[in-house]
C-alpha positions as CSV (number, residue, x, y, z in Angstrom):
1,X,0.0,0.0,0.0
2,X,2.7,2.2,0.7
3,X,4.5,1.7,-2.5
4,X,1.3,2.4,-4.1
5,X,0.5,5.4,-2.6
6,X,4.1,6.7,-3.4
7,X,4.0,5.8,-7.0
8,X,2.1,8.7,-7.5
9,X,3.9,12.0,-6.2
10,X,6.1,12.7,-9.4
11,X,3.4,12.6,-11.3
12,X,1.0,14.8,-9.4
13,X,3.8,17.2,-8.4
14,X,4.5,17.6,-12.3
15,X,0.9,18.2,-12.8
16,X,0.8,21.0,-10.2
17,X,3.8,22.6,-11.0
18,X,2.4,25.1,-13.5
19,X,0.4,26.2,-10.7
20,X,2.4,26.3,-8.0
21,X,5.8,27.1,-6.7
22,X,7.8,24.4,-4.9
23,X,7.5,26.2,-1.6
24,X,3.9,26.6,-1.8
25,X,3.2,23.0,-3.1
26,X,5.2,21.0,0.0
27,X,3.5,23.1,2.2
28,X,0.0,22.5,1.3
29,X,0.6,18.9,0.6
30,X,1.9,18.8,4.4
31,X,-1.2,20.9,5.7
32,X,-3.8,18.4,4.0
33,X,-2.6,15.5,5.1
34,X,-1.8,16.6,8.9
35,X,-5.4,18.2,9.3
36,X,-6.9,15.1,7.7
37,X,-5.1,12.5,9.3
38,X,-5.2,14.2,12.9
39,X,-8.9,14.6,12.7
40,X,-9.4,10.8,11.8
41,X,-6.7,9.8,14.9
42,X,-8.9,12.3,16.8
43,X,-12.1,10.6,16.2
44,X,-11.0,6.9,15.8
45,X,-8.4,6.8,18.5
46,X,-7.3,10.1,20.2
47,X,-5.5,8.1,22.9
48,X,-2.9,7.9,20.5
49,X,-2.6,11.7,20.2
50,X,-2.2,11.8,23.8
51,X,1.3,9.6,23.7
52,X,2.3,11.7,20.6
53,X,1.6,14.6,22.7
54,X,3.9,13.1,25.6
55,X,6.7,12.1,23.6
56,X,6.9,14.8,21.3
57,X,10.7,15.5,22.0
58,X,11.3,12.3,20.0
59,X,9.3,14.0,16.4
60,X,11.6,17.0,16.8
61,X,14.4,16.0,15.0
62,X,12.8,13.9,12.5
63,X,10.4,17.0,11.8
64,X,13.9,19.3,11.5
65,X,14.5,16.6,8.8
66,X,11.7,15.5,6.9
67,X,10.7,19.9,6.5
68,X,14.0,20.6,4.9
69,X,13.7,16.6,2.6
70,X,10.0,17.5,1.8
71,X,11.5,21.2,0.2
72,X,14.3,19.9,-1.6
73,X,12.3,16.9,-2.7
74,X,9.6,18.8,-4.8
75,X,12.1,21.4,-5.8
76,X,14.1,19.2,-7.5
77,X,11.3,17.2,-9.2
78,X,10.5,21.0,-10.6
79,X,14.3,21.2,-12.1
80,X,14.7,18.0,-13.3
81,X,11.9,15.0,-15.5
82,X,9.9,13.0,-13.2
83,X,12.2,9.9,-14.4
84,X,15.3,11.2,-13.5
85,X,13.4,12.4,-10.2
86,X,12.5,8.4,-9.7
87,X,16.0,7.2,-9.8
88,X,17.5,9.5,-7.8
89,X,15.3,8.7,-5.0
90,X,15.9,4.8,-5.3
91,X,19.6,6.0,-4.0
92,X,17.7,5.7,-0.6
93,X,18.2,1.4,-1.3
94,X,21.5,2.4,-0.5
95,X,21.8,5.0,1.6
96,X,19.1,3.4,4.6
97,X,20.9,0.0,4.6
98,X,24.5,1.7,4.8
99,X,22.8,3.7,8.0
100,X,20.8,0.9,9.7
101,X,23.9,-1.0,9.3
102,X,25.9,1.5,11.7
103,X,23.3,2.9,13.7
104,X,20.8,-0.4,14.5
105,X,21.7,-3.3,15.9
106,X,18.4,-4.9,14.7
107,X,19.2,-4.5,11.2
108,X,22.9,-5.6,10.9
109,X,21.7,-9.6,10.4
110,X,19.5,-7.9,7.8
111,X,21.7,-6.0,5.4
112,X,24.1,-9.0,5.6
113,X,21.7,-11.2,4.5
114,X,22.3,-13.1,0.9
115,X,19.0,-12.6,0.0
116,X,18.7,-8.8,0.6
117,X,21.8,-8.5,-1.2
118,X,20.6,-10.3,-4.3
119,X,17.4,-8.9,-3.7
120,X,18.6,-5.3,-4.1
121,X,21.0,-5.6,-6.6
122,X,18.7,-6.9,-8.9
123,X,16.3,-4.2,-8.0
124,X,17.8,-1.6,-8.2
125,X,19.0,-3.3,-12.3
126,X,15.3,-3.4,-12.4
127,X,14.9,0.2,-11.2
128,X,17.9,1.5,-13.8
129,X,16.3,-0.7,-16.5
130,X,12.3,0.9,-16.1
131,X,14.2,4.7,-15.8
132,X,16.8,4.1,-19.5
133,X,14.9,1.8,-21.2
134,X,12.4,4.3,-23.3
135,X,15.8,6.4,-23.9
136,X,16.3,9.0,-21.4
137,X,19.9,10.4,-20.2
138,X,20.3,12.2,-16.7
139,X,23.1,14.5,-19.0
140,X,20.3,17.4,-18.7
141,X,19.3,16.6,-15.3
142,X,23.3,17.2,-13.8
143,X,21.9,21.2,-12.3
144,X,20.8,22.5,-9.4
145,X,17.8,19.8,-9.5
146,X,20.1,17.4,-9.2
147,X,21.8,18.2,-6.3
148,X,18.7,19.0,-4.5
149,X,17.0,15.5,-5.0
150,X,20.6,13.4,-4.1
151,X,20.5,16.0,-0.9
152,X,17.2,15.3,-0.4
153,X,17.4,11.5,-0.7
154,X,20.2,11.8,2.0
155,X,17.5,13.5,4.3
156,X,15.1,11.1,3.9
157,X,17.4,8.0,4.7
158,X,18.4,9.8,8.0
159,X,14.7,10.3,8.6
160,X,13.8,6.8,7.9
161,X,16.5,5.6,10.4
162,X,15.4,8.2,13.1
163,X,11.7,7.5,12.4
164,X,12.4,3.4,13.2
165,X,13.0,4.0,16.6
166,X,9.5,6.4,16.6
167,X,7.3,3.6,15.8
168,X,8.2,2.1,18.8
169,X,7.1,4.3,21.2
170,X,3.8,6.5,19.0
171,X,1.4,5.4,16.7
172,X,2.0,4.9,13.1
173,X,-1.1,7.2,12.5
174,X,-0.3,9.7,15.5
175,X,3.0,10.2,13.8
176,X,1.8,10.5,10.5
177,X,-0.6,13.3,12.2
178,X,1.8,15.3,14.3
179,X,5.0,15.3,11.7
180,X,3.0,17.2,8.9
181,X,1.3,19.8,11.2
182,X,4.8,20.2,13.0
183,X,6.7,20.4,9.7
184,X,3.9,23.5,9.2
185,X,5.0,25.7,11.5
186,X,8.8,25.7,9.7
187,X,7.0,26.0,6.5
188,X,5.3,29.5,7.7
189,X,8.5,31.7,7.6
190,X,9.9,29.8,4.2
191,X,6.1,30.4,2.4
192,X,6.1,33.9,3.7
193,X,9.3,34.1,1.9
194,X,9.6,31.9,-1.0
195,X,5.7,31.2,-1.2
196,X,2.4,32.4,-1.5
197,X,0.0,31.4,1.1
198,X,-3.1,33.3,-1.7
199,X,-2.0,30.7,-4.0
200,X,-4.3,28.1,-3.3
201,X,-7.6,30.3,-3.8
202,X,-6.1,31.9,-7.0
203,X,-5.8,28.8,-8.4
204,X,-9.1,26.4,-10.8
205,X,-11.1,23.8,-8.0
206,X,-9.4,20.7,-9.9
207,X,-5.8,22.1,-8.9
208,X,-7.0,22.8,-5.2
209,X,-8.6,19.3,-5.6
210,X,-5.4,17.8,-6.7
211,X,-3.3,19.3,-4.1
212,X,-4.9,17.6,-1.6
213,X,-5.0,14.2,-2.8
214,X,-1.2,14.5,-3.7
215,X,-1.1,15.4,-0.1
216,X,-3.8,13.0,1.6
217,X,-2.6,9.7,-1.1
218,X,1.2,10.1,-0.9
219,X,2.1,11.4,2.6
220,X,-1.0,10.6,4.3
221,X,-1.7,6.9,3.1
222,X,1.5,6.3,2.2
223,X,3.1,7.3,5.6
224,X,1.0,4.8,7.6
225,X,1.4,2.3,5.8
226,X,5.7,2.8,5.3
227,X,5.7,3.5,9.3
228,X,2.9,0.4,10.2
229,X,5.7,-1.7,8.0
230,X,8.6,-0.7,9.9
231,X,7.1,-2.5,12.7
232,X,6.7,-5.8,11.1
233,X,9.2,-6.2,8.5
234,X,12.0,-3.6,9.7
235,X,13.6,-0.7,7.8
236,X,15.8,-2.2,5.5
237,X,13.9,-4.6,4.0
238,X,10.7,-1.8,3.9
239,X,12.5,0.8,1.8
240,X,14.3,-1.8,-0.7
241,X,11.0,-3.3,-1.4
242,X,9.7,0.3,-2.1
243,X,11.9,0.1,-5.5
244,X,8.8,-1.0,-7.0
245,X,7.9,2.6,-7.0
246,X,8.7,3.4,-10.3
247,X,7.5,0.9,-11.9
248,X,4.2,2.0,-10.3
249,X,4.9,5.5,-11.8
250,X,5.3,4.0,-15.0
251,X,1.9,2.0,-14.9
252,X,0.5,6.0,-13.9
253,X,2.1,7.7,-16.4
254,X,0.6,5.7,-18.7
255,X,-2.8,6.2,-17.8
256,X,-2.5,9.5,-17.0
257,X,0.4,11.2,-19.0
258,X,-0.1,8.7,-21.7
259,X,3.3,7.5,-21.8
260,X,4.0,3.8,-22.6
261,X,6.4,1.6,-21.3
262,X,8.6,0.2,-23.8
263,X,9.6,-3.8,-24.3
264,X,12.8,-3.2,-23.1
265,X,11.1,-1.2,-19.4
266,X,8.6,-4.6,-19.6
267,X,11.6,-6.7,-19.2
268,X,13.3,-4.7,-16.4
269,X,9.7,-5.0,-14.6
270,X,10.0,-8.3,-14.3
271,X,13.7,-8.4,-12.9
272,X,12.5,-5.6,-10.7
273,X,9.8,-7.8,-8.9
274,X,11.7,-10.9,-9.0
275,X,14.4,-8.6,-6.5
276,X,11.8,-7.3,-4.6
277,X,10.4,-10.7,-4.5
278,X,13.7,-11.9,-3.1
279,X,13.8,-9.0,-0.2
280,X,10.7,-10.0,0.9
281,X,11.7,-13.7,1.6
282,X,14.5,-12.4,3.9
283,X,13.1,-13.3,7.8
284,X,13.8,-10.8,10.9
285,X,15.2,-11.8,14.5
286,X,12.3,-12.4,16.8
């Protein structure tokens, strides 16, 4: 569910971005999935707002974290295609394994792990294969853009790692409640001076309408589910089965963009799944 939801941000951000700034987008993603999300933990299940609310010193620094990767993130989808957007953020398959190697214990048996190893690598040939095989280059894509979204996938890792021990203590759905509406308040001074807050009522009902389902689908579903699986499956193996994202972008594009996947992406899909299929045969310490 998680890779599902998140097959879907590149696209909707590229959709949006003749509308909005990048500023201006991240922050109202943030906002409509917070509000939404806290008012359905607040209805279901505010208990678990109340142990959000007591250990709130744990969301500070992966709220520090996730403001400045959210910024970045949609920044650099604006400089750069939505596929070479895609691969950068697959770096994460290496970057979270390299830190839940050093930093948790828990993980170590993990990452060394034949399987995993396999898993990934052909993955992540899988992801490379989906992004070149309809023909496009990163030689256009080596800016600004591209600095931002390989900074930005180095945020998110650190998040990721920081966020595993979260789960432990607060909800899955309290956290995916609390970080966006924390993450607001640093967005307020950056809007005010990158952004425009009059945006969202200048622009058509179908952008507004859009905005928040970017917001609600990728952060909001997505979150839960990619916080709910940290519990159960653990951190590395989570974001190296999320490699299956682009192919998931590519199945969207096509309905949406129109773009088709050629034979030679086809044949990558399948080496893609067969890695992920690989990862998700690896078993955790009890």
């Amino acid at each position: 569910m998680a890779a599902f939801a998140w097959g879907w941000p590149n696209v909707l951000i590229k959709l949006l971005s003749t509308d909005f700034d990048p500023v201006t987008q991240a922050f109202f993603r943030y906002l409509s999935a917070g509000i939404t999300v806290f008012i359905l933990c607040f209805i279901l299940d505010r208990k678990k707002l109340v142990v959000a609310r007591q250990n709130m010193k744990m969301l500070v620094a992966p709220v520090i974290i996730v403001t400045a990767h959210q910024i970045t993130y949609v920044s650099g989808v604006y400089l750069t295609s939505a596929v070479a957007a895609s691969l950068i953020a697959k770096l994460n398959a290496i970057f979270i394994p390299a830190l839940s190697f050093v930093v948790l214990v828990e993980e170590r048996h993990i990452v060394k792990n034949a399987a995993f190893l396999s898993g990934t690598f052909w993955a992540l040939i899988g992801v490379a294969g989906v992004i070149f095989g309809k023909g496009y280059s990163l030689d256009n894509s080596v800016n600004l853009g591209f600095v931002e979204l390989i900074f930005s996938t180095v945020l998110w890792s650190v998040y990721a790692v920081m966020i595993k021990r979260v789960v432990a203590r607060i909800d899955p759905v309290a956290i995916t409640a609390m970080v966006p509406l924390m993450s607001c308040i640093l967005f307020l001074p950056i809007v005010a001076l990158c952004g425009n807050f009059h945006r969202i009522v200048e622009v058509s009902m179908t952008s507004r309408l859009l905005l928040i389902v970017s917001g609600l689908l990728s952060i909001g579903v997505g979150n839960v589910f990619y916080y709910s699986a940290l519990k159960y499956i653990g951190l590395s193996i989570a974001s190296s089965f999320l490699l299956i994202t682009p192919l998931l972008t590519g199945v969207l594009s096509f309905f949406i963009l129109n773009e088709k996947l050629t034979g030679t992406q086809l044949a990558f899909s399948a080496v893609l799944l067969c890695g992920c299929f690989l990862i998700t045969r690896v078993k955790r310490k009890v």
